[in-house]
C-alpha positions as CSV (number, residue, x, y, z in Angstrom):
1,X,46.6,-11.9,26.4
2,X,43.8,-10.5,28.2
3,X,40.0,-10.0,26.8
4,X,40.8,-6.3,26.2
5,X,44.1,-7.3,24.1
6,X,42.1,-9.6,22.4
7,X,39.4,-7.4,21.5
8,X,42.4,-4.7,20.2
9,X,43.8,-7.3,17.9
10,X,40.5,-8.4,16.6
11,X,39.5,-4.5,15.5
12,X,42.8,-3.7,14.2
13,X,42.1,-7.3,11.6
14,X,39.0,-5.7,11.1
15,X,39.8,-2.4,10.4
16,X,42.6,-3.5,7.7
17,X,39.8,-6.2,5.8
18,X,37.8,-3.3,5.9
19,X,40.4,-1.3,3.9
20,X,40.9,-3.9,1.7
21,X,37.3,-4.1,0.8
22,X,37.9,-0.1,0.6
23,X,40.6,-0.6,-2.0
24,X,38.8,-3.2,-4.2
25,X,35.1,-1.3,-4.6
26,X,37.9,1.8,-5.7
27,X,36.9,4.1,-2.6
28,X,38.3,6.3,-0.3
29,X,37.2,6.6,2.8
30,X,33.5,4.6,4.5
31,X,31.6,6.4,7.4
32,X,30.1,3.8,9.8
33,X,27.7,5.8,12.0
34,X,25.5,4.7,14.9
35,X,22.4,4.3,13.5
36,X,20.1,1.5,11.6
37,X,17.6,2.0,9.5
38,X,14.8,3.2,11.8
39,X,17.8,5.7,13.4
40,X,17.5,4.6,16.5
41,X,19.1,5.0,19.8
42,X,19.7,1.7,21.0
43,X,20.5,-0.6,17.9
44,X,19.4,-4.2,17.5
45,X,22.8,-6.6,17.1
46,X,22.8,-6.3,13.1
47,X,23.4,-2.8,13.1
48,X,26.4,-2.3,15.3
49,X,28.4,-2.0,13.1
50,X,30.5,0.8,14.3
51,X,31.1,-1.1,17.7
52,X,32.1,-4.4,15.5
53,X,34.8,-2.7,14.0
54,X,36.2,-0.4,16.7
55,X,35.7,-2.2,19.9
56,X,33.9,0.9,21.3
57,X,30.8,0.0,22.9
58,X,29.4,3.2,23.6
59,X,26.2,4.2,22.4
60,X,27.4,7.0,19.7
61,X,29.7,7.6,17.7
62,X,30.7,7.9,13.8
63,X,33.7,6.1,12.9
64,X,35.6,7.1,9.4
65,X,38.1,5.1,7.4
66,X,40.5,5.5,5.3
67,X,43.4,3.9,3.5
68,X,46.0,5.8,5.7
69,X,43.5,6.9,8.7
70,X,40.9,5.7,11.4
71,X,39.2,7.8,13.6
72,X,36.1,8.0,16.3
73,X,34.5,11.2,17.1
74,X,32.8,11.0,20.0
75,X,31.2,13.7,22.6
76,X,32.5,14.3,26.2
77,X,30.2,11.5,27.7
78,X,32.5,9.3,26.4
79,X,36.1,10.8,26.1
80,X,37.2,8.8,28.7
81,X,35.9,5.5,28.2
82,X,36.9,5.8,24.2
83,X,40.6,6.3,24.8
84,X,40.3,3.3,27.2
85,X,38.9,1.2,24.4
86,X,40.5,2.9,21.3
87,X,44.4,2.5,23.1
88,X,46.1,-0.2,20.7
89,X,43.9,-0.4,17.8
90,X,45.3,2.2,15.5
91,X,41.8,4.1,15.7
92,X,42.4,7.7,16.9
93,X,39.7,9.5,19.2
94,X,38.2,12.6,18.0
95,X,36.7,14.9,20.6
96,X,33.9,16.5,20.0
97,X,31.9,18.8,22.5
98,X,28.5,18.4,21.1
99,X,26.4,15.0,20.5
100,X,25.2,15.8,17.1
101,X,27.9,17.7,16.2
102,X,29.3,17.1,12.0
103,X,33.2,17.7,12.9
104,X,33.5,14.4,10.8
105,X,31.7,15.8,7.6
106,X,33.9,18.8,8.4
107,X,37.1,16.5,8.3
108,X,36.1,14.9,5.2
109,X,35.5,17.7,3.5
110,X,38.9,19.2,3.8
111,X,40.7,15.7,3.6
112,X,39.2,14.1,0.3
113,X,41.1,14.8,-3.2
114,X,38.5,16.0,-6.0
115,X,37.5,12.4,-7.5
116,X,37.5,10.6,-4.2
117,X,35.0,8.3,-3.2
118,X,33.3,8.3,0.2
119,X,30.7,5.4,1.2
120,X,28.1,5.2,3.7
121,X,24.9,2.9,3.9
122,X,22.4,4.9,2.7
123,X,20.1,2.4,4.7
124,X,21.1,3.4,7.8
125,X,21.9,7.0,6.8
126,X,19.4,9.7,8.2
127,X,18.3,12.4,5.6
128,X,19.4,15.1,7.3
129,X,22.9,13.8,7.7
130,X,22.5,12.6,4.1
131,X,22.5,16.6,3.0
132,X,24.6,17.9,5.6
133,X,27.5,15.5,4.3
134,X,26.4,16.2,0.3
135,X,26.5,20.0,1.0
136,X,30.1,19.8,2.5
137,X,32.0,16.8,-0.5
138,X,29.5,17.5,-3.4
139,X,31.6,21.1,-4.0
140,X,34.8,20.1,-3.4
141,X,34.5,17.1,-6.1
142,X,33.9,14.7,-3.3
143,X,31.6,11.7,-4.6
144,X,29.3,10.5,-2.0
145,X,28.3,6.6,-2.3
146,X,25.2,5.9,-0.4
147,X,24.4,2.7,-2.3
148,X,26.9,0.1,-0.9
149,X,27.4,-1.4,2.7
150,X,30.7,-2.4,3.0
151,X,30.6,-4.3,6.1
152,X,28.7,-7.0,4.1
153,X,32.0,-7.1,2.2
154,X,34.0,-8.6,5.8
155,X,31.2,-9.4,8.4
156,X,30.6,-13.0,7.6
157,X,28.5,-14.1,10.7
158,X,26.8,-10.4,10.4
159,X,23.5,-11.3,12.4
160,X,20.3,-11.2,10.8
161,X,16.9,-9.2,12.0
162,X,15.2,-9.1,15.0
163,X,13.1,-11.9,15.7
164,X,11.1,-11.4,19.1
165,X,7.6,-11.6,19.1
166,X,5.3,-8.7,18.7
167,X,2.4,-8.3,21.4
168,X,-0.4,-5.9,22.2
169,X,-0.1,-3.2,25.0
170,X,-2.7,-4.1,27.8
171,X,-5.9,-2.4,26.7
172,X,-6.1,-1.2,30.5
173,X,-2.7,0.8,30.4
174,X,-3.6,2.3,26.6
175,X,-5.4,5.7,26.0
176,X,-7.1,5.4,23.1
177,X,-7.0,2.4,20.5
178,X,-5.7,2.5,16.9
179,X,-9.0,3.4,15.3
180,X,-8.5,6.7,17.4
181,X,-4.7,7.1,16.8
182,X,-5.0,6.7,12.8
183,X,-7.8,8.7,12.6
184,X,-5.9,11.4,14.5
185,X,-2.9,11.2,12.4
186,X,-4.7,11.4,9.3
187,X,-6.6,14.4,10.1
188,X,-3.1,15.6,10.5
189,X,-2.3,14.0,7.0
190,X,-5.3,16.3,5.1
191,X,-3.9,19.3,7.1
192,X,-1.2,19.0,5.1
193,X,-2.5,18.2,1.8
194,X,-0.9,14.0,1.8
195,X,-2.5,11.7,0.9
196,X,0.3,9.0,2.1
197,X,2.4,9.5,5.5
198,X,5.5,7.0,5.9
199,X,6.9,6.1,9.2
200,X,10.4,4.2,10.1
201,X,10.8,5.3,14.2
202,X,10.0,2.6,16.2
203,X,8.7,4.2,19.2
204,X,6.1,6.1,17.0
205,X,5.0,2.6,15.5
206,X,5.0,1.2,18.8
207,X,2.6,4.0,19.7
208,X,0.3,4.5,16.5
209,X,-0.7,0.9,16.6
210,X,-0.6,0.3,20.6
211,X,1.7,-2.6,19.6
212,X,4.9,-3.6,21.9
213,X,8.0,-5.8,21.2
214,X,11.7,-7.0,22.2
215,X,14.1,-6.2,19.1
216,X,16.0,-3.1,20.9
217,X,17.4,-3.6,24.4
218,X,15.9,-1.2,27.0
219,X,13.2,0.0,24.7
220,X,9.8,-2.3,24.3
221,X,9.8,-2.0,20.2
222,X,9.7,-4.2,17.2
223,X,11.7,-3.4,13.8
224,X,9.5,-2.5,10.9
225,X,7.9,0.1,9.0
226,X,4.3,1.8,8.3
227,X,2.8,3.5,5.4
228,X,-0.1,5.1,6.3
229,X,-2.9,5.7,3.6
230,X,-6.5,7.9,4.0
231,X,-8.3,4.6,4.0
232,X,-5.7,2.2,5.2
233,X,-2.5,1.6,6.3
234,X,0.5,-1.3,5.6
235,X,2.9,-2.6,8.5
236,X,6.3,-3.6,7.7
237,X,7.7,-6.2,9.6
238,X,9.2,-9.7,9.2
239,X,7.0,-12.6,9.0
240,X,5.8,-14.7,11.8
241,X,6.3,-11.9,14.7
242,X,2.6,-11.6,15.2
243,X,0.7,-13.9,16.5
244,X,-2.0,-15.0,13.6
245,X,-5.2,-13.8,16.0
246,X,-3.3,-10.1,16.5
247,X,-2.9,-10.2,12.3
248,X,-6.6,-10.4,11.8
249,X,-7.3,-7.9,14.2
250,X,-5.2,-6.0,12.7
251,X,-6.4,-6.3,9.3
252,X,-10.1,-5.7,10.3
253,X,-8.8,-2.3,11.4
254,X,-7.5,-2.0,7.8
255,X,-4.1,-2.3,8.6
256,X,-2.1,-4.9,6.7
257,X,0.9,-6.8,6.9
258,X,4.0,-7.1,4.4
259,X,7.4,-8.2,5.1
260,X,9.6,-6.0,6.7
261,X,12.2,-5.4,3.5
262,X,9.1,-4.4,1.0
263,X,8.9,-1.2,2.6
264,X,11.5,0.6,-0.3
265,X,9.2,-1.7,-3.1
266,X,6.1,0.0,-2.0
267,X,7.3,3.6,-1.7
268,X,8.3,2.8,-5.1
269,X,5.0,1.8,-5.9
270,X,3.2,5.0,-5.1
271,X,0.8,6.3,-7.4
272,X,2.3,9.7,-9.2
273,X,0.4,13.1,-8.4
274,X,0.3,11.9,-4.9
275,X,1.4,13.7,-2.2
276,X,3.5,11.9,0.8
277,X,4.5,13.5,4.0
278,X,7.9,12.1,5.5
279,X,10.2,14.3,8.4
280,X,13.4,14.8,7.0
281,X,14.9,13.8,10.9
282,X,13.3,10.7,10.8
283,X,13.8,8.9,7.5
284,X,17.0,7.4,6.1
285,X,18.1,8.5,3.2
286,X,17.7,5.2,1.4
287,X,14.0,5.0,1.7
288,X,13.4,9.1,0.8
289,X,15.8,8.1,-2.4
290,X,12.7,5.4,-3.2
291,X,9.8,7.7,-3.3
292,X,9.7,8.2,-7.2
293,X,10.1,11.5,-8.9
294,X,6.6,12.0,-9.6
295,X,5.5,12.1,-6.3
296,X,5.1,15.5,-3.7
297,X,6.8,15.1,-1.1
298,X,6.0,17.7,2.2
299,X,8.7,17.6,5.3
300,X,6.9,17.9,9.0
301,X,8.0,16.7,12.2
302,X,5.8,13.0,12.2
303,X,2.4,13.6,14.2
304,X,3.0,10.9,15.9
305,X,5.8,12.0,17.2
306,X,4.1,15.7,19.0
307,X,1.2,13.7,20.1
308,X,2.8,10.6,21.3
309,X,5.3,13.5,23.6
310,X,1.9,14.3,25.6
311,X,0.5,11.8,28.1
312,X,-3.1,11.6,28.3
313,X,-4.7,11.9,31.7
314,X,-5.1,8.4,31.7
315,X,-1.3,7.7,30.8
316,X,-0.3,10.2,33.5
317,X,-2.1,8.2,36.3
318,X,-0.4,4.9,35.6
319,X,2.7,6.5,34.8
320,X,2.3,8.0,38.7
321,X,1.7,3.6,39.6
322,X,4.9,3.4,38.1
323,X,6.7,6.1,40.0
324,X,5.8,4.8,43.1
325,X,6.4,1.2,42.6
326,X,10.1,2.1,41.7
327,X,10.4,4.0,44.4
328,X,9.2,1.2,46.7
329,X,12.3,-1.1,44.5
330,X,14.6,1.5,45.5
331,X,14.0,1.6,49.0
332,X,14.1,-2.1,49.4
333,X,17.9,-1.8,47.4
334,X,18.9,1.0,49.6
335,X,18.1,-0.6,52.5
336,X,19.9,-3.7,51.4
337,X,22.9,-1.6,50.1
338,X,23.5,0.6,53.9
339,X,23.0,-3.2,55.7
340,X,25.4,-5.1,53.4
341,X,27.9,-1.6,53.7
342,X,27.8,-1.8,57.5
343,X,28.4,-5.3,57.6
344,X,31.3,-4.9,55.9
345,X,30.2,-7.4,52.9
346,X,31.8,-6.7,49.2
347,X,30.3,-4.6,47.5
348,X,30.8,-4.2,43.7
349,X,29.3,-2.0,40.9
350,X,27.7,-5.2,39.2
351,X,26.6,-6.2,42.2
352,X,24.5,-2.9,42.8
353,X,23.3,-3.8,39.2
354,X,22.1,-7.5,39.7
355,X,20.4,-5.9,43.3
356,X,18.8,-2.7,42.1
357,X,17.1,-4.9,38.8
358,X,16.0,-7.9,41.5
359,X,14.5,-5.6,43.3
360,X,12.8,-4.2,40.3
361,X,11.9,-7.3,39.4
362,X,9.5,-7.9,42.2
363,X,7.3,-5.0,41.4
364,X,4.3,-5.8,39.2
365,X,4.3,-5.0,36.0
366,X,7.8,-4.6,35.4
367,X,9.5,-5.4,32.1
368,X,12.4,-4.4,31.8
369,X,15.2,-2.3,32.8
370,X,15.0,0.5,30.4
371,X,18.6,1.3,30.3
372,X,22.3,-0.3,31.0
373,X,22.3,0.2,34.4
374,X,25.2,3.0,35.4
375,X,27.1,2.3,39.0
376,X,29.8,4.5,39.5
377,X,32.1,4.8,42.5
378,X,33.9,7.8,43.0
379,X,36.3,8.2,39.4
380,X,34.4,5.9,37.6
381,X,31.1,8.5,38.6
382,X,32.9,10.9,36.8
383,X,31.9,9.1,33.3
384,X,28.3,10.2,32.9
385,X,27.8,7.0,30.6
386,X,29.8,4.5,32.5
387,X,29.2,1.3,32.3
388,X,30.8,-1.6,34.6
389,X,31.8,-4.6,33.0
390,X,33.0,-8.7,34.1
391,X,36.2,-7.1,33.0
392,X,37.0,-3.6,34.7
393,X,34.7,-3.0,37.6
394,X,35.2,-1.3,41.3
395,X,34.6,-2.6,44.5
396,X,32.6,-0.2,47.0
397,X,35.3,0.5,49.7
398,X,36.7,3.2,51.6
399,X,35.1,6.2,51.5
400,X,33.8,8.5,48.6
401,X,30.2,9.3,46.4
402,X,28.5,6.9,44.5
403,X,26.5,7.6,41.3
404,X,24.0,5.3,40.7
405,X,21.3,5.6,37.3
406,X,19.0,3.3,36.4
407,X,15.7,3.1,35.2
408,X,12.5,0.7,34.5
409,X,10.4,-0.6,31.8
410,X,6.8,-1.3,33.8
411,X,3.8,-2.1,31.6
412,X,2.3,1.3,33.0
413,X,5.2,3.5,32.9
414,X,9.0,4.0,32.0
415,X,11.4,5.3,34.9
416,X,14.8,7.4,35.3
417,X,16.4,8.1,37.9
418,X,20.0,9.0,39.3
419,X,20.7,9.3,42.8
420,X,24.3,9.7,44.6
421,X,24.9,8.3,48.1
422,X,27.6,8.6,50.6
423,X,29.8,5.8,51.2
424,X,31.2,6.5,55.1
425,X,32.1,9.7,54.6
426,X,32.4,12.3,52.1
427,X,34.8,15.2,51.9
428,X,34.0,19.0,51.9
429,X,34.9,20.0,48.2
430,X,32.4,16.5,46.9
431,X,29.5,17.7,49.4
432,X,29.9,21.3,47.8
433,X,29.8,19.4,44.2
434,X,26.6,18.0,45.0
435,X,24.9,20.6,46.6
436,X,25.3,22.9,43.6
437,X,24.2,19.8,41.5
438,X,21.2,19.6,44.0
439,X,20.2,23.3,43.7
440,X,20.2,23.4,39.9
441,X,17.7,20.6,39.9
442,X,15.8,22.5,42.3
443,X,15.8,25.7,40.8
444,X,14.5,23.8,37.7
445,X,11.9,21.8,39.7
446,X,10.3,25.1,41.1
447,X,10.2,26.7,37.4
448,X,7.1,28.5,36.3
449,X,7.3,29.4,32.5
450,X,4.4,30.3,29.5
451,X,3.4,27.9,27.8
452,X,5.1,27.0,24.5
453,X,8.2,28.1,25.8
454,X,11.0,26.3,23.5
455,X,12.4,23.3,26.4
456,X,15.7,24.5,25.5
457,X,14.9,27.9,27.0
458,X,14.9,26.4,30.3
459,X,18.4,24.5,30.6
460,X,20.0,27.8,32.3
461,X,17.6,27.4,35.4
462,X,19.4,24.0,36.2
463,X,23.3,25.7,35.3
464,X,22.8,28.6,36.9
465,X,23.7,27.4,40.7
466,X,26.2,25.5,38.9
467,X,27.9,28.8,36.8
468,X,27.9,30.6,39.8
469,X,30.6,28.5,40.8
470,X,32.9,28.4,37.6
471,X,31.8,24.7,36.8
472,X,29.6,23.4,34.0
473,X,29.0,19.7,32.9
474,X,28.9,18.5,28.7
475,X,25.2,16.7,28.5
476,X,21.7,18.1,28.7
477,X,20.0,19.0,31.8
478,X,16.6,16.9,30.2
479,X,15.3,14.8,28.0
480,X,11.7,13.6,27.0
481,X,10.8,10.0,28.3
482,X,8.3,7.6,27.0
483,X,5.3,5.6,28.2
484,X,6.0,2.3,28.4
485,X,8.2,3.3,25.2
486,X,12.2,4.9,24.5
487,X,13.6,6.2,27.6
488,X,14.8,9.0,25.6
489,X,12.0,10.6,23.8
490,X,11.5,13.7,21.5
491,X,11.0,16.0,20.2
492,X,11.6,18.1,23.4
493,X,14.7,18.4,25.5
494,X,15.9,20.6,28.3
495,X,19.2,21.0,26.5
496,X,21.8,24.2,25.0
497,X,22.1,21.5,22.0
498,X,19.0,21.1,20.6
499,X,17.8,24.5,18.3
500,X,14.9,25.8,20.1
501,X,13.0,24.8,16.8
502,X,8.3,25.0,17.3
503,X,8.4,21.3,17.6
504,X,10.3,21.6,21.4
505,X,7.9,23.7,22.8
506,X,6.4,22.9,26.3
507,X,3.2,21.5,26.3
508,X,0.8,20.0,29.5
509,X,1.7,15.7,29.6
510,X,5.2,16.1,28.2
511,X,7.7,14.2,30.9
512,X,11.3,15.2,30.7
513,X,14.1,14.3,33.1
514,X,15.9,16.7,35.1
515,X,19.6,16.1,35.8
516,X,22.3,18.6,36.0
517,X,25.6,17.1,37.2
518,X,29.5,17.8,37.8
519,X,31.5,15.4,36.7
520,X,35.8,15.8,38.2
521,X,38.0,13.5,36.0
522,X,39.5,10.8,38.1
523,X,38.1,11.7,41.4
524,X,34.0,11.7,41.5
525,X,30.6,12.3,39.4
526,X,27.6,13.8,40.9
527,X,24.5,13.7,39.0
528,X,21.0,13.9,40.6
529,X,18.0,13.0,38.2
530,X,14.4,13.2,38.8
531,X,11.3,12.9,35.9
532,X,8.9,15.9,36.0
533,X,6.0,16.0,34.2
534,X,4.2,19.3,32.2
535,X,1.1,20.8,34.5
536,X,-0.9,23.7,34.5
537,X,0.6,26.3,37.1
538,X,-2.0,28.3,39.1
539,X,-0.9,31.6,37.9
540,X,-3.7,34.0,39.9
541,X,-5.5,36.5,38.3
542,X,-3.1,39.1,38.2
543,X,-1.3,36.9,35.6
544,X,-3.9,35.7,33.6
545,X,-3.8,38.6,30.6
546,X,-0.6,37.2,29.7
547,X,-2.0,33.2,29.0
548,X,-1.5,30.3,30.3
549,X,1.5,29.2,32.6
550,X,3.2,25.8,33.3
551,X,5.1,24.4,36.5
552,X,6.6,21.0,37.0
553,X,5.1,18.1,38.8
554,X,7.6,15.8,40.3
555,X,7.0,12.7,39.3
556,X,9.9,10.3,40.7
557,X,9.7,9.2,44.4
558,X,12.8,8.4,46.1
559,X,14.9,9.9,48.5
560,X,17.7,12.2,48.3
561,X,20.8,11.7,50.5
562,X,20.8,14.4,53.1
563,X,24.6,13.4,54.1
564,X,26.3,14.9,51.2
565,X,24.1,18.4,51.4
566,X,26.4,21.4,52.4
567,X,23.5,23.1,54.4
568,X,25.4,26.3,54.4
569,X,25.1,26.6,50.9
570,X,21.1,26.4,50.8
571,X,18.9,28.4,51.0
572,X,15.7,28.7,53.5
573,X,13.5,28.3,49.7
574,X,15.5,25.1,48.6
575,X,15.2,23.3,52.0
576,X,11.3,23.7,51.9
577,X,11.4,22.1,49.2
578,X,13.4,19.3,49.6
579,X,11.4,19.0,52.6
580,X,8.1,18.7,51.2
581,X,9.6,16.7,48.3
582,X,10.5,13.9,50.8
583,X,7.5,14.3,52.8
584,X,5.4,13.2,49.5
585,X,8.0,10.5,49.2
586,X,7.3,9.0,52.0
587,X,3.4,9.6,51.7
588,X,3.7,7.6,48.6
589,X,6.0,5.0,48.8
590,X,5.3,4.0,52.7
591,X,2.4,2.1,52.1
592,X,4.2,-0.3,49.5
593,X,7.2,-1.4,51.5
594,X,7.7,-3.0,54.5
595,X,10.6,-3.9,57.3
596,X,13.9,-2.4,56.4
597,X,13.0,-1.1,53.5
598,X,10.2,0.7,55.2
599,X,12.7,1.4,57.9
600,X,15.3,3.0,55.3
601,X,12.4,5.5,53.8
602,X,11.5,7.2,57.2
603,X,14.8,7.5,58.1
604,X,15.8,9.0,55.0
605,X,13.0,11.4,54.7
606,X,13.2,13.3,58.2
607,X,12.8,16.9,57.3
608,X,16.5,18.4,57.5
């Protein structure tokens, strides 16, 4: 029995003790989502659940279970891989075509008998899911139970918290220090009448109190909570992360310290006739049910959240440091990958993995990767989340494209980038795939829009090129990235799946990806990714009665393969600028590398 045969057996066990303890708490179905109690993206080991049961180890998904049925909805990122992993285990895949779609609520709704019983960890349950799924059972005689998790019932080794060490962001790389930040948010606080402002998203933590940390892979956070007063403000986390010195700084800030599972105890606690803000997006349910009755409760997007989403001048500098060391790591992997593909030496995707985070790993400041590295050659490009494994992997031979995203985690900055390179040769039909891929993501590069505009406004620039051709792909074309923080950041996004709500509108300092792809099942995946930051656009005078304008700044500095560009398709405009894109590449990034690598960049940067 192989490790994938193993791994069936062990969720279909799973899934039937998990019925049982279904059976003996007198409930119908359970919803296991992918989420934890700060609903975040990446999930530290003791919330993974949903992967612990069905063996799926993709980053969403929301598994339901009943006595008779098991299913995984899951968007098209991960149709493929899903049916890979679900095969054998009894758990059926549900396709979905949006991320955040609520086809499993739907499903539910019209399944469960009047009377029936449907759990879900209100812990780890975000408020706005919490109603969504209340609106659709609670009329149909549907009982939702939000205080029971049922994996405690038949996860006996279920690992505990987080326990990595808290530490300070370097004072040189931070914009302003906490004073600053909470005196910010709480002007924000009075502007809307609260008195008390509570906090679970650990990238806005992170941010408020300039504090960094190891709990989540990919993302420099630390589990806890905050509760923000006028005068001072509590920190949730479990004892013994900080460092005693960093504890008594902290507390003659006037910020204090409590374990991380009193946070419910003192929402409890708060004095009536107050007034607390909370977003609805950003809280679990099971913490909004502890706020007593007698407290005012206002819903707003977290402050933290829209001012952490600009960079400061100062950020935007270092984050520029960061761009042009990874681009000085890329061309030193590059340079190794085209000498060890001529030599004829194997090549395989985790391989390009262990090189691309070496060669990371030599650039100051660097952390971290600051995502699962994706390698892809040719079919296995055509999973925009792919991920190789010890297990099922490709070796880099023959010919074909191969789709390569990674990203880094410096002190002074967070990277993403995806490029595809030829391997040999390429054929006509995968060079016309990526040069529509490569127009879209210049068409959206060379926007000009008012500010304000709502981000999702601007995913048709990127599709356009793409559409013209009959072709789409299923993700976004952007989303927001973090300073030394989450690699996927809001509240903006360059996305048809995000509502184009006040809180995504474009403002100067926000950095959001750009990556519009086309993806053909079984043969090849071409995605080209580059971050671009907010700036002001000279507009002229003869635009200036109509306000203020923004362009985009291209912030990541690394080539893009020329060989797989089907020149007749571009035009005289889109060569200029791929021209002078490469020409500031190699500007940049020349001075930092040497030898081959160096070699590698002025080859790769000759104007076409």
């Amino acid at each position: 029995m192989d490790a994938l045969d193993t791994q069936r057996a062990l969720t279909r066990t799973r899934i039937t003790a998990l019925r049982g303890a279904l059976a003996a708490r007198g409930l119908a179905a359970c919803i296991v989502p992918s989420a934890d109690p700060h609903l975040s993206e990446y999930l530290p080991e003791r919330w993974q659940g949903r992967q612990w049961l069905s063996g799926f180890s993709g980053s969403v998904g929301t598994l339901v279970v009943t006595a008779e049925f098991a299913g995984l909805w899951v968007d098209s990122r991960y149709w493929v891989q899903a049916q890979a992993q679900l095969a054998g285990t009894g758990i059926e895949l549900m396709k979905v075509n949006v991320a955040a779609s609520t086809a499993h609520i739907d499903w539910l709704a019209t399944r469960m008998p009047p009377g029936a019983r449907v759990a879900v960890d209100g812990a780890v349950l975000g408020l706005a899911v919490q109603r969504q799924l209340r609106d659709a059972l609670t009329p149909r005689g549907v009982e939702l139970v939000t205080d029971i998790d049922v994996l405690d019932d038949i996860w006996p080794d279920r690992p505990g918290l987080p326990q990595a060490a808290v530490f300070e962001h370097k004072a040189q790389f931070v914009a302003a220090d906490r004073r600053a930040k909470l005196a910010q948010l709480r002007d924000a606080m009075r502007a809307h009448g609260a008195q008390w402002h509570f906090i679970s998203t650990l990238d806005d933590l992170a941010w408020l109190f300039n504090l960094r940390g190891a709990d989540v892979p990919y993302n420099p956070v630390f589990v806890g909570h905050a509760l923000v007063g006028l005068e001072r403000a509590t920190l949730f986390v479990a004892a013994g992360k900080l460092p005693p010195r960093l504890a008594d700084q902290l507390a003659d800030e006037g910020i204090d310290l409590l374990p991380y599972d009193r946070a419910p105890a003192s929402l409890a606690a708060l004095p009536g006739a107050t007034t607390l803000l909370i977003d609805p997006k950003r809280v679990t349910h099971g913490l909004r049910a502890a706020v007593p009755a007698t407290v005012n409760v206002v819903e707003a997007i977290n402050p933290t959240t829209l001012a952490k989403c600009r960079k400061t001048a100062h950020e935007i500098e270092h984050i520029r440091r960061a761009m042009e060391q990874d681009g000085a790591a890329l061309a030193e992997f590059f340079a190794w990958f085209e000498a060890a593909l001529a030599c004829g030496e194997r090549i395989t995707e985790l391989g390009i993995d262990e090189q691309i985070g070496a060669a990371r790993a030599r650039r100051p400041g660097f952390v971290s990767p600051s995502f699962a590295t994706i390698a892809g050659f040719n079919a296995n490009g055509a999973m925009p989340h792919y991920r190789a494994t010890e297990e099922s992997h490709a070796v880099i031979e023959g010919e074909g494209l191969l789709l390569i995203d990674s990203g880094g985690q410096y002190e002074y900055g967070t990277t993403d980038i995806t490029r595809v390179v030829q391997v040999r040769a390429t054929t006509p039909a995968q060079r016309r795939d990526y040069t529509l891929v490569l127009k879209g993501m210049i068409n959206l590069s060379r926007a000009v829009f008012p500010r304000g505009t709502r981000s999702p406004l601007l995913d048709t620039l990127a599709r356009a090129p793409i559409w013209s051709a009959g072709v789409d792909f299923g993700h976004g074309t952007g989303h927001g990235v973090g300073y030394f923080l989450n690699v996927h950041e809001g509240p903006h996004g360059i996305t048809p799946h995000l509502p184009p709500e006040p809180q995504t509108a474009m403002e100067p300092g926000m950095i959001t990806s750009n990556e519009p792809g086309i993806y053909r099942s079984g043969q090849w995946g071409v995605r080209i990714e580059n971050l671009v930051l907010n700036v002001s656009a000279d507009t002229g005078t003869e635009r200036a009665e109509f306000g203020e304008f923004l362009r985009f700044e291209t912030l990541t500095l690394c080539p893009i393969d020329v060989r797989c560009i089907d020149r007749n398709l571009m035009t005289r405009e889109e060569i200029d600028w791929l021209d002078a894109y490469h020409a500031e590449v190699r500007r940049r990034v020349a001075p930092l590398v040497t030898g081959a690598a160096l070699a590698w960049l002025e080859r790769s940067t000759v104007p076409i």
